[in-house]
TORVEXTI-559874 format. One record per residue (C-alpha): residue number from 0; x, y, z; residue in three letters. Coordinates in steps of 0.02 Angstrom, whole numbers. Layout:
NUM;X;Y;Z;ala
...
END
This chain:
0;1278;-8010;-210;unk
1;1424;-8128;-267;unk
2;1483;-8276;-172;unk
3;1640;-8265;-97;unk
4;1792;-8399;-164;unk
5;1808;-8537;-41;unk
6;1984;-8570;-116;unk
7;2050;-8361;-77;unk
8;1962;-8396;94;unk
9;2088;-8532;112;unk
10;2258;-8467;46;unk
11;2231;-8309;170;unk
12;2211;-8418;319;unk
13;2355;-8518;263;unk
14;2469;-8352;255;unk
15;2434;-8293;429;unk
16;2446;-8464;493;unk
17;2627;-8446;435;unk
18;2663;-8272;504;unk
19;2620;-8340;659;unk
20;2712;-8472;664;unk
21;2885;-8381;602;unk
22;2841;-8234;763;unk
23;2828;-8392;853;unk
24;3019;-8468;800;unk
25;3080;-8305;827;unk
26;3028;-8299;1004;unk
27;3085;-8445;1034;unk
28;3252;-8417;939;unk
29;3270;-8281;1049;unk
30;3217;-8363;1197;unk
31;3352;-8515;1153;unk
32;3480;-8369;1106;unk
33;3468;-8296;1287;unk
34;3447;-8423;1399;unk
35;3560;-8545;1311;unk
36;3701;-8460;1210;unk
37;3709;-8274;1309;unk
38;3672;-8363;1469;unk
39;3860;-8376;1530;unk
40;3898;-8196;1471;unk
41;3743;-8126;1558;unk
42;3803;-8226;1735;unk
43;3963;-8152;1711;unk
44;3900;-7971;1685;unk
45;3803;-7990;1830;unk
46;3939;-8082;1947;unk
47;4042;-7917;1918;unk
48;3892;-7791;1962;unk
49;3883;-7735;2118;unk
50;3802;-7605;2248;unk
51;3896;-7494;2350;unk
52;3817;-7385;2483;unk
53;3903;-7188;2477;unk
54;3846;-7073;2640;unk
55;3729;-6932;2612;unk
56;3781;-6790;2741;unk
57;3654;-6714;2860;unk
58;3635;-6536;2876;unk
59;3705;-6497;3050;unk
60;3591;-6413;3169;unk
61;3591;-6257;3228;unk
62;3642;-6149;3376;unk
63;3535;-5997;3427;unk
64;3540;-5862;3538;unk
65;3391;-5812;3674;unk
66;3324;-5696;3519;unk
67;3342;-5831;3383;unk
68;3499;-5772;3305;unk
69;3621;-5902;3238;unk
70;3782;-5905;3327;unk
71;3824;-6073;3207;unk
72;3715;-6127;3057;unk
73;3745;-6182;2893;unk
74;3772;-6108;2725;unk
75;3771;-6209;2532;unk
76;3954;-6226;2489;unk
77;3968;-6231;2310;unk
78;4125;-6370;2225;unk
79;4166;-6416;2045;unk
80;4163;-6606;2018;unk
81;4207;-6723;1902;unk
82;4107;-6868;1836;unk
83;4227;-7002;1775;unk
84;4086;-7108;1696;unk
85;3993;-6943;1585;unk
86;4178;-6942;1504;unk
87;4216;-7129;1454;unk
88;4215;-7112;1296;unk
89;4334;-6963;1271;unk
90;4446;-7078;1348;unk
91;4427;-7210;1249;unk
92;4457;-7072;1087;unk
93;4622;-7004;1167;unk
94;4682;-7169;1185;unk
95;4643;-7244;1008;unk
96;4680;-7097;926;unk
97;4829;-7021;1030;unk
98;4909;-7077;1147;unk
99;4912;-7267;1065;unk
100;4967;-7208;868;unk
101;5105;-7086;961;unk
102;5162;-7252;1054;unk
103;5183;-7353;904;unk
104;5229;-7211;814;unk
105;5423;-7181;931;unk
106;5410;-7376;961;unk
107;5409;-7441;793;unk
108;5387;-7637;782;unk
109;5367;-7669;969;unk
110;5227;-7773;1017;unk
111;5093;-7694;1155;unk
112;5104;-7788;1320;unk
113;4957;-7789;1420;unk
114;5052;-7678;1529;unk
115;5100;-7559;1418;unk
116;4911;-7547;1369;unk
117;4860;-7516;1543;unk
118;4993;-7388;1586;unk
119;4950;-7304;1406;unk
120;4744;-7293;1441;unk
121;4787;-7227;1604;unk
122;4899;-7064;1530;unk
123;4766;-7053;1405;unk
124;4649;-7045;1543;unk
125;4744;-6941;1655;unk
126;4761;-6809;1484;unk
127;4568;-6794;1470;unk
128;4542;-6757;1650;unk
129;4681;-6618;1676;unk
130;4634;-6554;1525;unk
131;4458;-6540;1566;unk
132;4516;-6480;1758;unk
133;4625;-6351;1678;unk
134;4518;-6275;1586;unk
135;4375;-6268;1693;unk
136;4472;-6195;1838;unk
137;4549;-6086;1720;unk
138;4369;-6020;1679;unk
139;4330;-5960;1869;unk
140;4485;-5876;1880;unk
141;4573;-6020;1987;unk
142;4665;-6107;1867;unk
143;4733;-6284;1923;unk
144;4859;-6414;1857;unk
145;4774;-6601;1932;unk
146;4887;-6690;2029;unk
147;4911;-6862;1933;unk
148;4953;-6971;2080;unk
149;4767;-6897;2166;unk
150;4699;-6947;2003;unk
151;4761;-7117;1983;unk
152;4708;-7133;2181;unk
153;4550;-7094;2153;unk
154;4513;-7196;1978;unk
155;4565;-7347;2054;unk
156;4485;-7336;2227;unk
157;4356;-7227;2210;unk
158;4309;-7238;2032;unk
159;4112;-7221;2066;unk
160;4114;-7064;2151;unk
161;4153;-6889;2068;unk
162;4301;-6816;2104;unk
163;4316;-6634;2196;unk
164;4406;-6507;2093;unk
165;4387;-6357;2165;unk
166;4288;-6307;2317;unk
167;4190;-6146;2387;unk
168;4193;-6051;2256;unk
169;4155;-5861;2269;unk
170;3983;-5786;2176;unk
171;4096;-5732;2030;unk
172;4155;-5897;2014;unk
173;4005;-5975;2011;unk
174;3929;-5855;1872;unk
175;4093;-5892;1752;unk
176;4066;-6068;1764;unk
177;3878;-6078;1724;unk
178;3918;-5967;1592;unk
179;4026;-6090;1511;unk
180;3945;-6275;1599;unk
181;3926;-6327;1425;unk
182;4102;-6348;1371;unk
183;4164;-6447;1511;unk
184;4077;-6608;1487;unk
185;4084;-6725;1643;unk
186;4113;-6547;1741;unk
187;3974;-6509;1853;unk
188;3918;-6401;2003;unk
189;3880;-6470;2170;unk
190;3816;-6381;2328;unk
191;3828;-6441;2512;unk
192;3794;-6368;2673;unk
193;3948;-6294;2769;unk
194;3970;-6244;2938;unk
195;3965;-6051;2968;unk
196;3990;-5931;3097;unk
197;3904;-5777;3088;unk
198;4011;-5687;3214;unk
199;4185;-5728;3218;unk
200;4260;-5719;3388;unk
201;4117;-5704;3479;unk
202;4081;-5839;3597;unk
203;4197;-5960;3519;unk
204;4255;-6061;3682;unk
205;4057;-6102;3688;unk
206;4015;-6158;3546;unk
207;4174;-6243;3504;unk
208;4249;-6303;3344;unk
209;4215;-6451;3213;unk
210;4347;-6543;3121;unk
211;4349;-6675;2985;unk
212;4319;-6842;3004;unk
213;4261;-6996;2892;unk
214;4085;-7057;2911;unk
215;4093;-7252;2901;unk
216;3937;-7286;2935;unk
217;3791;-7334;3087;unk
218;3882;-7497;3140;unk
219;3690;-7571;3131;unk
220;3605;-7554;2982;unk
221;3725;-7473;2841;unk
222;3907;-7484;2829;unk
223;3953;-7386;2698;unk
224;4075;-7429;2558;unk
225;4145;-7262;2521;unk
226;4178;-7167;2683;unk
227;4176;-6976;2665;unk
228;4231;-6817;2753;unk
229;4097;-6742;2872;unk
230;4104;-6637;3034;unk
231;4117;-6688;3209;unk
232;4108;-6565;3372;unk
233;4284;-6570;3445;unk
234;4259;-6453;3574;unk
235;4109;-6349;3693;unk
236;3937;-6340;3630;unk
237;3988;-6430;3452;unk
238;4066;-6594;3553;unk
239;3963;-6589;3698;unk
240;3808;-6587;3586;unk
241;3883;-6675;3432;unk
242;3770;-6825;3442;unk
243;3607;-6699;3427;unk
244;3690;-6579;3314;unk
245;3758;-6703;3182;unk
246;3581;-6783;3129;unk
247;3600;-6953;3048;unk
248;3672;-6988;2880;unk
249;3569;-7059;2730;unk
250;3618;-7169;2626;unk
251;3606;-7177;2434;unk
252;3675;-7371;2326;unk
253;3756;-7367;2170;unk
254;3777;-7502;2026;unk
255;3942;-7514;1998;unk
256;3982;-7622;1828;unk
257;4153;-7729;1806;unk
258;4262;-7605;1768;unk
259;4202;-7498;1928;unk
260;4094;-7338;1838;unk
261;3924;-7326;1920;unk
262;3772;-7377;1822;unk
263;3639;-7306;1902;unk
264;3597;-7239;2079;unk
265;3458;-7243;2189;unk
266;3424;-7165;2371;unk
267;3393;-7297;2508;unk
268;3381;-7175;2638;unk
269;3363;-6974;2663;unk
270;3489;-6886;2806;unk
271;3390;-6827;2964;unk
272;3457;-6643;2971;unk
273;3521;-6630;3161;unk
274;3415;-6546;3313;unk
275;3469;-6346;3355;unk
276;3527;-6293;3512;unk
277;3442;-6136;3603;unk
278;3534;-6047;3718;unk
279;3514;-5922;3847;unk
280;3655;-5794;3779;unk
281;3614;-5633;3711;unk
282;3739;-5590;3567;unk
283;3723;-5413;3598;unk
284;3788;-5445;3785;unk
285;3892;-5576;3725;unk
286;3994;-5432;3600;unk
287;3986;-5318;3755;unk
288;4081;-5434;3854;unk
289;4220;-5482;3734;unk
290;4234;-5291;3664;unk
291;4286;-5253;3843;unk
292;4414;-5392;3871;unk
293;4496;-5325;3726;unk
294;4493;-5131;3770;unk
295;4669;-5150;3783;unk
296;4703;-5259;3644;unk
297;4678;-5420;3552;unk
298;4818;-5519;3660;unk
299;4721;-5457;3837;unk
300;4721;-5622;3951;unk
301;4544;-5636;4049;unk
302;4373;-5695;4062;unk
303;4204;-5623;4088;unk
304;4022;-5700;4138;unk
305;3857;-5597;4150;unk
306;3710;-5711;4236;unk
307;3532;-5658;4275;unk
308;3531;-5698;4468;unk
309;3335;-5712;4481;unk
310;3348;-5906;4400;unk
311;3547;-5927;4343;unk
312;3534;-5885;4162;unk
313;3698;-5881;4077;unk
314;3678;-5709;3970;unk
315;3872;-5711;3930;unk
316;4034;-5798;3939;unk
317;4176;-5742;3866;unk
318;4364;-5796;3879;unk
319;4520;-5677;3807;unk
320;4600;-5716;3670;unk
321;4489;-5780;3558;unk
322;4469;-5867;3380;unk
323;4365;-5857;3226;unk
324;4273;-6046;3222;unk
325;4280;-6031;3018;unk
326;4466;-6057;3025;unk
327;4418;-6241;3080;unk
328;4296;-6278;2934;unk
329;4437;-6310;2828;unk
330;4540;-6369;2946;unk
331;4703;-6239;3017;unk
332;4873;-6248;2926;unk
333;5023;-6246;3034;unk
334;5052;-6085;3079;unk
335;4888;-6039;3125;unk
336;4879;-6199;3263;unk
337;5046;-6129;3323;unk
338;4954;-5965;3362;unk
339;4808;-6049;3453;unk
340;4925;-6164;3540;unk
341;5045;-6027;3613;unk
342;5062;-6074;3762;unk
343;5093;-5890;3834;unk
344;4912;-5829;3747;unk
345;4816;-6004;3740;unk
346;4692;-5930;3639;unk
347;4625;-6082;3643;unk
348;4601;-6110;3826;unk
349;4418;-6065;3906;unk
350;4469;-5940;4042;unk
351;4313;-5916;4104;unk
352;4256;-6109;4159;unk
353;4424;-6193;4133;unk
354;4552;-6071;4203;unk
355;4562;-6095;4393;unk
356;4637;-5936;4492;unk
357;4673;-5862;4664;unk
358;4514;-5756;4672;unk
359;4596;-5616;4796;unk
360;4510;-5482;4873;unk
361;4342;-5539;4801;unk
362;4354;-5679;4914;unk
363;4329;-5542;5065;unk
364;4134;-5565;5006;unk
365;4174;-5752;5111;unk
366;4253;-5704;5244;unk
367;4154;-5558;5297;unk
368;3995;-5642;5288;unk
369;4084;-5782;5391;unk
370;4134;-5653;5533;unk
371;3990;-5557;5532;unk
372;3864;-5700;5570;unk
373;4004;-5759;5687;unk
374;3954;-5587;5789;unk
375;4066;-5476;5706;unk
376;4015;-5291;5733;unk
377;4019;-5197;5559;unk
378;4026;-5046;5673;unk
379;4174;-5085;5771;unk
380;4331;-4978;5728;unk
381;4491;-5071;5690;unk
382;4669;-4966;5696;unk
383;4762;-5038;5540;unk
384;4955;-5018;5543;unk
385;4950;-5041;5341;unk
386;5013;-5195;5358;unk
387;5008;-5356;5448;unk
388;5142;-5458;5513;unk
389;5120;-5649;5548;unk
390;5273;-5734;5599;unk
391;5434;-5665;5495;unk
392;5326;-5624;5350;unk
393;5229;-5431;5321;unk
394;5084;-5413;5206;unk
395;5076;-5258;5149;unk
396;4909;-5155;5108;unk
397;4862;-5047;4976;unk
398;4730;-4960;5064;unk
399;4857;-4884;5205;unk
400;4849;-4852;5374;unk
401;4688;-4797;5473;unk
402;4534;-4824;5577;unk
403;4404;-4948;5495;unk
404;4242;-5021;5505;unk
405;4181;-5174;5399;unk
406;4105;-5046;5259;unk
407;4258;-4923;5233;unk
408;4354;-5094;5265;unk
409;4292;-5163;5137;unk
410;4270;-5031;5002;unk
411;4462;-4986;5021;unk
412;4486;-5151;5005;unk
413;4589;-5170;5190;unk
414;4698;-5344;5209;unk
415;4728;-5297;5410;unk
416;4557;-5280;5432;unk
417;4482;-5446;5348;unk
418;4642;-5553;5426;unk
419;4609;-5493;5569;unk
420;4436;-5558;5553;unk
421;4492;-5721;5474;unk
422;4616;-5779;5607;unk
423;4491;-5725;5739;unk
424;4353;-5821;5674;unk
425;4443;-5989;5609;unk
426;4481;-6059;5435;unk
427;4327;-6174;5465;unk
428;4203;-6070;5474;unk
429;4252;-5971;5325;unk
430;4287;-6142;5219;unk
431;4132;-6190;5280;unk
432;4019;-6040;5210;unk
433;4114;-6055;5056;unk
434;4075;-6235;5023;unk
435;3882;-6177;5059;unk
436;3900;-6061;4922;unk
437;3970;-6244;4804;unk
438;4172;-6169;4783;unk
439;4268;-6325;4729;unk
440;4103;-6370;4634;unk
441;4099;-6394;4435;unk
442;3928;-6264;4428;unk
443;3846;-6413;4312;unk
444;3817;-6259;4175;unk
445;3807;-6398;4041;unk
446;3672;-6520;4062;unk
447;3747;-6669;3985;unk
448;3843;-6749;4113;unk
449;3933;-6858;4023;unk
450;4052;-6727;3934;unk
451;4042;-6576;4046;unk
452;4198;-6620;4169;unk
453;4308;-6594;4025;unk
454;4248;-6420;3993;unk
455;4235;-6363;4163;unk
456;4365;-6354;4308;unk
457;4296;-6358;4484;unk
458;4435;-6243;4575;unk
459;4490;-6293;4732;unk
460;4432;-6276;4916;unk
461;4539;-6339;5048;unk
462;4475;-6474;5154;unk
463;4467;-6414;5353;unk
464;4458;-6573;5426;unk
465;4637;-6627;5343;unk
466;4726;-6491;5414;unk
467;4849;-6498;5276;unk
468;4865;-6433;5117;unk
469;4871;-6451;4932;unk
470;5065;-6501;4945;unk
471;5027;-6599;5113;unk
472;5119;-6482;5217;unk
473;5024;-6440;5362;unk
474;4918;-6284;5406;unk
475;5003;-6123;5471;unk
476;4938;-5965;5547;unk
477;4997;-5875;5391;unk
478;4888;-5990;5270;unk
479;4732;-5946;5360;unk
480;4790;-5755;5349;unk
481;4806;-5793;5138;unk
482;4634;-5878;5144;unk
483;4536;-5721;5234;unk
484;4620;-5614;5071;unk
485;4560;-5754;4948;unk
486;4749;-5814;4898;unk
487;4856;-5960;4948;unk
488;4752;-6116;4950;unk
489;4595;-6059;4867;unk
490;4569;-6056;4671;unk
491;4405;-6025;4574;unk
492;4350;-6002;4398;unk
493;4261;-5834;4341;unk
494;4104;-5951;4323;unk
495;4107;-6007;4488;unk
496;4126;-5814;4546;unk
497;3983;-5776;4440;unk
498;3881;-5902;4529;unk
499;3935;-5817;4703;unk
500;3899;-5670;4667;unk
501;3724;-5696;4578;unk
502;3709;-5786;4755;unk
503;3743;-5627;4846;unk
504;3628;-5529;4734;unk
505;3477;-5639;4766;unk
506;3524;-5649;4945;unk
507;3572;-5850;4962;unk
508;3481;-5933;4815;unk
509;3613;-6037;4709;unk
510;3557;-6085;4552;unk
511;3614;-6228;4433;unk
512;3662;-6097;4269;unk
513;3574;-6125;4126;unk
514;3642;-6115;3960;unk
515;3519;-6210;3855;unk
516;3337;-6174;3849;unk
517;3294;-6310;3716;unk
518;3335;-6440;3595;unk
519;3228;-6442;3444;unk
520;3214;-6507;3279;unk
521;3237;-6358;3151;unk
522;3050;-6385;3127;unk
523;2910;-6507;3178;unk
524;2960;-6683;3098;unk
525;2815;-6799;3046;unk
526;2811;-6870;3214;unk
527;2771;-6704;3283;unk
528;2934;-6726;3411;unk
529;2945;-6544;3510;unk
530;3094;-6566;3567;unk
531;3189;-6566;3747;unk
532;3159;-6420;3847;unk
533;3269;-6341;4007;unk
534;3178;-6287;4146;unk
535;3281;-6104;4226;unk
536;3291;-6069;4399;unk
537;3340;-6258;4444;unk
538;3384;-6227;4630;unk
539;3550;-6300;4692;unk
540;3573;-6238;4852;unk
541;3522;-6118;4985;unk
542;3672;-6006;5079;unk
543;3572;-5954;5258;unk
544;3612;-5811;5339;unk
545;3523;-5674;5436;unk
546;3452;-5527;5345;unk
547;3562;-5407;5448;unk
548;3734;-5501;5374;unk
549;3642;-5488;5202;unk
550;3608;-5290;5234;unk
551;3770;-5261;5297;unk
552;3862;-5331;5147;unk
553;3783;-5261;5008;unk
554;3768;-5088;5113;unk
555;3978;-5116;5097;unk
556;3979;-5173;4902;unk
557;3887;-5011;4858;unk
558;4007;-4922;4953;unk
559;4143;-4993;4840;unk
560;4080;-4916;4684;unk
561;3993;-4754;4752;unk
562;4116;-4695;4885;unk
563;4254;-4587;4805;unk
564;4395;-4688;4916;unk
565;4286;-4856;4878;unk
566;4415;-4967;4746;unk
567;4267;-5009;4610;unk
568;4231;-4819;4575;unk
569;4260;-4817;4389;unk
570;4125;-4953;4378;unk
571;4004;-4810;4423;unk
572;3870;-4781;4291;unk
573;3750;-4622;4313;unk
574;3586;-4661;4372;unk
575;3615;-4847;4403;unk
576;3674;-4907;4573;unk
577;3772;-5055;4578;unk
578;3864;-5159;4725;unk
579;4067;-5241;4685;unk
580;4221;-5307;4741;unk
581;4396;-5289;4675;unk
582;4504;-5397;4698;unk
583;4692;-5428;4665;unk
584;4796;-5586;4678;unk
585;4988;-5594;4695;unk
586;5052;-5767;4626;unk
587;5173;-5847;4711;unk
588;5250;-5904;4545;unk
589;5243;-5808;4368;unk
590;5137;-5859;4221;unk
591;5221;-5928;4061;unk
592;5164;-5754;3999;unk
593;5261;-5677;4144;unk
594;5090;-5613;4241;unk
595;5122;-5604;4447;unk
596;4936;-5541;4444;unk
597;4788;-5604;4430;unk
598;4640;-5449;4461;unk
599;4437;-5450;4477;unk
600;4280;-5341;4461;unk
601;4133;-5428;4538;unk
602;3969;-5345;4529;unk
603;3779;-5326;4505;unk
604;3639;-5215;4455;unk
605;3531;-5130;4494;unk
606;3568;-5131;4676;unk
607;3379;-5081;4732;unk
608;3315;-5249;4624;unk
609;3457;-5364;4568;unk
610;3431;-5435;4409;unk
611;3612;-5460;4319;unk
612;3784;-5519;4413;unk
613;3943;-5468;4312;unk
614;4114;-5526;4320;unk
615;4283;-5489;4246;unk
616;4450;-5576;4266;unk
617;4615;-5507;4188;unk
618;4777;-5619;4215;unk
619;4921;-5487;4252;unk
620;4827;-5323;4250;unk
621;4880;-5167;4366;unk
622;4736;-5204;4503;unk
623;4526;-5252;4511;unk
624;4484;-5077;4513;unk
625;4599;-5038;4371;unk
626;4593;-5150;4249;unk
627;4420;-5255;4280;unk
628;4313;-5104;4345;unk
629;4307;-5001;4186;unk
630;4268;-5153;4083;unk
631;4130;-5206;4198;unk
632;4065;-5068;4193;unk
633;4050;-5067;3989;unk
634;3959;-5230;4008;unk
635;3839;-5143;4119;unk
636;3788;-5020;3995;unk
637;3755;-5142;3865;unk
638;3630;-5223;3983;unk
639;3547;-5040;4049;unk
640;3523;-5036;3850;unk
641;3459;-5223;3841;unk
642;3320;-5185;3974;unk
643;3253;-5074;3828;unk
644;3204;-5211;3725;unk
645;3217;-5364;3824;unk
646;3199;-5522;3731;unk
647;3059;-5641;3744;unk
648;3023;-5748;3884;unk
649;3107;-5936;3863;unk
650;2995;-6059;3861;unk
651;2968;-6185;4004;unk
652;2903;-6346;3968;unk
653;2985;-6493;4043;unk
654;2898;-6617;3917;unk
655;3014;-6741;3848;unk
656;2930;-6800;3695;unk
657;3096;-6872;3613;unk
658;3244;-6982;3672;unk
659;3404;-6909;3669;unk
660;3489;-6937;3495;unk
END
């Protein structure tokens, strides 16, 4: 063993005593550097960083029919975008070694003004970007030239935020441009959910349409820097339900530096997709019904409901013309709003709970039930002239001169017969009945009360106690005749017909329709909400009459399809019985279309156990039995078809276990 050298010991110690201390004046170097020298330049950095807040969309909830399929839901919509900041620096390069030596190149000697610079960085910007655009369009087959004034817009406003190029592109599309994603720096991809219709034209005055709008923000706890385009409900089921439907936005902050290109992002908040709507229509029924308004064609003007009278179910509603809903996505261009706005079509206008109309001979449902519990004898024989006179003026009759009693009465459809009835009886007691039965009533088929007097009309039912009428003229003999016939002072809509006849059916139950069954979260959220359920068969009234009046009537509606001479014979389906009324309304003045005619088909089946009430209303077709009949009757058969396969039961808890959103 040797003894180690005391003085080696020493100069070792010595060394890393000095390492230490140099780490030690770098630190603090350092330290001094950034606290002391960099300090204003780090201030200044940071005085010019900021966060903006940029809304993340919600997926929009559904709308489903009684068997679950979507009558609106939402598909990814797939956009090219650009990403100013990924292509900095090939500005930067076009400008030093472009657009800057071609400038000083034609303007030899002339000194660069700092706004000459800016003007020239922005063409050398604008260069890189439509080149880029160009040539990425140009790969999916849609090539595009970028407008420069959008461009400059968007740099200086919106400079954070990538900027749409193209948008929905097709499958093809999207295979060309992953094909070639790698040459198109700053070029990316983006999906987002869309709103889709499944079946264009079909129940399109229900569900209603979206349109653009910018989402700004809560008003509580975000307001958001850069509003963007969403979707908002501007009409039926979409705007009465747009609250629920629209789910809440999220919101995601981005570092923006000095010069405005975002830093870095971060999510402060994830969108709440919105709740789906269930309904109580059946799309099969729902086709059925606006297949038959058209039978005739596209431009046929009319309305039909279907209803399950045992609890007031709304199976179908359909109003004639109709739209495709995916023209609104987009938004409509000119010409198309000037085919939806015509005012002759109004293919726009709900028919069958907006349009209000004379309901004609249907209205004989009123008035004989009126007489006969006033004591009329359905057996009694009346001698019709075929025609009635009151005062100077003659109604004539289509069902001709003869001997009547209330059932061949009222399967022929006789106007002697029923005025006679009317003026014997009173217009109060027929007003009366049909205010039991809620004409002049909005039905209350939507259950938010708030919106639903905007998408419903209530008719109109003449007050008896006034004795005047709409125009404040007072009551004649000859408006009392009009009433018994279901013209002159009385209008309804096809809904509120539906309602009176599922009435009828069910022998004096009225029931508040139903068209939702549910609101619901697409599925169970963490708080393990269920949703907001609709209870069917909500009971809104009760129409009292003696079994007799009850027999006697639908004894005479059965007669109106079955009888060869009845006026609803071509409603008649083999092996299923079912009770109507035409009905046919002369207009005292034209429609803008030129109709003096407004005709009806009222129904239901099966007559030996009502379940379904069916009604059709054509504006100017040749009569009920003519024109609303046969299409009734195609309805009908949809539903013999549905009772084949009849779709599950709707559920009916009344548990609200979330606030309305």
């Amino acid at each position: 063993m040797f003894a180690e050298d005391p003085k080696q010991s020493t100069r070792e110690l010595q060394w890393l005593a000095l390492g230490v201390l140099l780490g030690m004046l770098i630190l603090l170097g350092k330290l001094w550097h950034t606290q002391v020298v960099a300090r204003k330049r780090y201030e200044q950095s940071l005085q010019v960083q900021s966060v903006r807040t940029v809304p993340l969309l919600p997926t929009r909830g559904r709308i489903l029919d009684v068997r679950g399929r979507q009558l609106a839901e939402n598909e990814p919509r797939y956009d090219v975008k650009l990403y100013l900041e990924d292509i900095r620096p090939l500005f930067y390069h076009e400008y030093t070694n472009t657009v800057r030596p071609s400038y000083l190149a034609t303007n030899p000697g002339v000194k660069l003004s700092r706004s000459v610079q800016f003007a020239l960085q922005a063409e050398a910007r604008y260069r890189v970007a439509s080149n880029l655009v160009a040539r990425a369009t140009a790969a999916v087959g849609s090539p595009l030239i970028l407008n420069k004034d959008r461009f400059g817009e968007h740099y200086t406003n919106k400079l954070s935020l990538p900027l749409t190029v193209l948008t929905n592109l097709t499958r093809a599309q999207i295979s060309g441009f992953i094909e070639k994603a790698a040459d198109f720096p700053g070029v990316a991809l983006e999906a987002t959910p869309v709103r889709v219709y499944p079946y264009p034209g079909i129940a399109s005055h229900l569900i209603g349409y979206i349109g653009r709008a910018e989402i700004r923000g809560t008003g509580e706890e975000f307001q958001f820097s850069y509003p963007v385009q969403g979707f908002v409900g501007r009409n039926g089921l979409e705007q009465a339900f747009d609250s629920v439907l629209r789910g809440t936005p999220g919101v995601k902050a981005l570092l923006v530096n000095n010069i405005g290109y975002a830093q870095s992002e971060s999510r402060q908040q994830e969108p709440e997709p919105g709740w789906d709507l269930h309904l109580t229509l059946d799309v099969d029924i729902q086709k059925a019904a606006d297949q038959a308004l058209r039978m005739t064609g596209p431009e046929t003007r009319g309305a039909a409901v279907v209803m399950d009278v045992r609890n007031g179910d709304i199976i179908a509603m359909a109003s004639s013309p109709t739209f495709d809903l995916n023209d609104f996505v987009d938004g409509v261009s000119h010409a198309q709003w000037a085919e939806l706005t015509d005012p002759k079509t109004l293919p726009l206008f709900d028919r069958a709970a907006q349009g209000m109309y004379p309901p004609g001979s249907v209205y004989k449902i009123i008035t004989g039930l009126a007489a006969l519990e006033a004591g009329l004898d359905p057996k009694a024989l009346y001698e019709s002239a075929g025609y009635t006179r009151i005062g100077r003026r003659i109604i004539q009759d289509t069902a001709k001169a003869g001997i009547f009693d209330f059932r061949r009465a009222f399967a022929k459809s006789s106007n002697p017969y029923f005025i006679d009835a009317g003026r014997r009886i009173g217009k109060e007691r027929i007003l009366a009945l049909s205010k039991e039965f809620k004409l002049g009533e909005r039905t209350g088929y939507l259950s938010r009360t708030d919106i639903r007097d905007s998408l419903e009309k209530p008719g109109y039912l003449p007050n008896p106690l006034t004795g005047l009428k709409r125009d404040g003229l007072p009551w004649q003999e000859g408006d009392t005749a009009n009433l018994s016939i279901g013209q002159g002072e009385i209008l309804t809509t096809p809904l509120q017909v539906a309602v009176m006849m599922a009435t009828v059916a069910n022998r004096g139950t009225i029931y508040t329709p139903r068209l939702i069954t549910a609101i619901r979260p697409p599925e169970k959220d963490a708080t393990g909400a269920a949703g907001e359920f609709f209870e069917p068969g909500i009971l809104r009234g009760r129409v009292n009459l003696s079994p007799a009046s009850w027999q006697t009537l639908h004894e005479a509606m059965l007669a109106d399809v079955e009888d060869p001479e009845g006026t609803g014979k071509s409603a008649r389906i083999e092996g299923y019985r079912i009770g109507g009324k035409t009905g046919t309304a002369e207009l005292d003045q034209p429609t803008k279309a030129g109709d003096r005619k407004i005709t009806w088909f009222a129904a239901y089946g099966p007559f030996e156990n009502p379940r379904y009430a069916v009604v059709v209303m054509q504006e100017g077709g040749a009569s009920g039995g003519g024109s609303c009949a046969p299409r009734a009757r195609e309805i009908f058969k949809a539903l013999i078809k549905r009772d084949t396969n009849p779709p599950p039961q709707a559920e009916r808890t009344l548990t609200f276990q979330r606030e309305a959103r």
